[in-house]
C-alpha positions as CSV (number, residue, x, y, z in Angstrom):
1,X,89.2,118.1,169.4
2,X,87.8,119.1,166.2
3,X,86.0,117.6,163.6
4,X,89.0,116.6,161.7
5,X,91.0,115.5,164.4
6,X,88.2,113.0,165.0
7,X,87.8,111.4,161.3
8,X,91.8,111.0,162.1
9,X,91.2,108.8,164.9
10,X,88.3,106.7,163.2
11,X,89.9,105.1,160.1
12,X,93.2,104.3,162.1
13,X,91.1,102.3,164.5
14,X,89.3,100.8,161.7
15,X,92.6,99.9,159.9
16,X,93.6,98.7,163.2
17,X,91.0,96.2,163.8
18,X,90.8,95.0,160.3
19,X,94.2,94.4,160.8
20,X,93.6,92.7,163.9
21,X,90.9,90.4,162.4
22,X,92.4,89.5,159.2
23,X,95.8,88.2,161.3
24,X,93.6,86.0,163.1
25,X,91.9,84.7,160.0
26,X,95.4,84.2,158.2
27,X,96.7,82.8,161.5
28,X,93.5,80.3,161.8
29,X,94.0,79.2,158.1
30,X,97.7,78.4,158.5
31,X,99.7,75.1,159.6
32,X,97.8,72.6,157.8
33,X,100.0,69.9,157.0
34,X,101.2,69.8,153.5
35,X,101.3,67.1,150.8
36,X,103.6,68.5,148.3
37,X,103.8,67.2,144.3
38,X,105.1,64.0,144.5
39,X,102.4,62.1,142.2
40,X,101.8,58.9,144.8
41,X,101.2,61.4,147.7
42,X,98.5,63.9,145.3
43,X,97.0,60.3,143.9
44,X,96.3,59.6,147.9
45,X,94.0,63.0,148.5
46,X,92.1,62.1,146.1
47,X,91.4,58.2,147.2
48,X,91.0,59.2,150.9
49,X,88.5,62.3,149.4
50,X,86.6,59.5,147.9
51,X,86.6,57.4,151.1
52,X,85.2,59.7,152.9
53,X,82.7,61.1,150.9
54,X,81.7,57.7,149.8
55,X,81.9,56.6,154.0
56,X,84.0,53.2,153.0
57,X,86.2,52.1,155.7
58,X,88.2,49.5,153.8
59,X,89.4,52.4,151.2
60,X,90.7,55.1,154.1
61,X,92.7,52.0,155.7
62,X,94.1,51.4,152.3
63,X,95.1,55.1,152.5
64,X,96.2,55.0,155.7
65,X,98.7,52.2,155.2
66,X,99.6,53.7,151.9
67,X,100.4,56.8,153.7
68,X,102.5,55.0,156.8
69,X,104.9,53.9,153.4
70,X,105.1,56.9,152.2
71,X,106.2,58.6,155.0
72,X,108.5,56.2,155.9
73,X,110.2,57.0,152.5
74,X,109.6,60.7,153.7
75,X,108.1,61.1,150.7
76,X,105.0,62.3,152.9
77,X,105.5,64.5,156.1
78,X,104.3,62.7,158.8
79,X,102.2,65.6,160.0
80,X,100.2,65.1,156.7
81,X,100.2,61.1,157.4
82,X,98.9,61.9,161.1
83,X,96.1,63.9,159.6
84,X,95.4,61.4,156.7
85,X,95.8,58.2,160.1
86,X,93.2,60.2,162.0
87,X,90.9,60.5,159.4
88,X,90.8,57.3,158.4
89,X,90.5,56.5,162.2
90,X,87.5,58.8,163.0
91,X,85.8,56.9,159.9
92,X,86.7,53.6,161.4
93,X,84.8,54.7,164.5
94,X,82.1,55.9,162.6
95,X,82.1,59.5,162.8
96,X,82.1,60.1,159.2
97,X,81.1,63.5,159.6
98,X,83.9,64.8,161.7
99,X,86.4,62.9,159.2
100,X,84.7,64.5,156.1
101,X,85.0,68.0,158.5
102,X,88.6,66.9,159.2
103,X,89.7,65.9,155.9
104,X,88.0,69.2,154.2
105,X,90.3,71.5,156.4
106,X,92.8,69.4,155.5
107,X,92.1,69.5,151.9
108,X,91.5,73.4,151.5
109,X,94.4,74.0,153.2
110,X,96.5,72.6,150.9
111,X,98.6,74.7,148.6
112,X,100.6,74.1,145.2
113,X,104.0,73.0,145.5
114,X,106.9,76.2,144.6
């Protein structure tokens, strides 16, 4: 093999396994629930962001029941209400850190409405 042949061989594994990793990150960052644009369900990220941050249980079961009527209207995907129920749940129990954790995957994983 000579030294040509050989600088062939690197980059194509290197292309390969960049590949490789950024597929898994895109794959990792995909299927989060979506919200959508419809005004009521954007107005209800940003209560149940404030619920959490600010750790008050009353306010993420007001989202949570806001949520349950909007996706009975399917004017939510219930996915997105499951992940906005089990927030509000994990705060409920007190684990306000794996609902902040939850809700901020949630969150960033949201994207603008075509």
């Amino acid at each position: 093999m000579t030294k040509y042949q050989r600088r062939e061989r690197i980059p194509a594994r290197r292309i390969l396994a960049r590949g490789l990793v950024g597929s898994i990150l895109l794959l990792a960052g995909c299927g989060q629930p979506q919200v959508g644009s419809d005004k009521e369900c954007l107005e209800l990220l940003m209560k149940m962001q404030t619920a959490v941050m600010a750790k008050r249980t009353d306010l993420a079961d007001q989202v949570a029941r806001q949520a349950d009527e909007l996706a009975e209207t399917n004017r939510l995907p219930a996915d997105a209400r499951d992940v906005i129920r089990n927030v509000a749940d994990l705060g409920k129990g007190g684990d306000w850190q794996s609902a902040q954790s939850r809700w901020l995957r949630f969150a960033k994983g949201q994207r603008p409405a075509e």
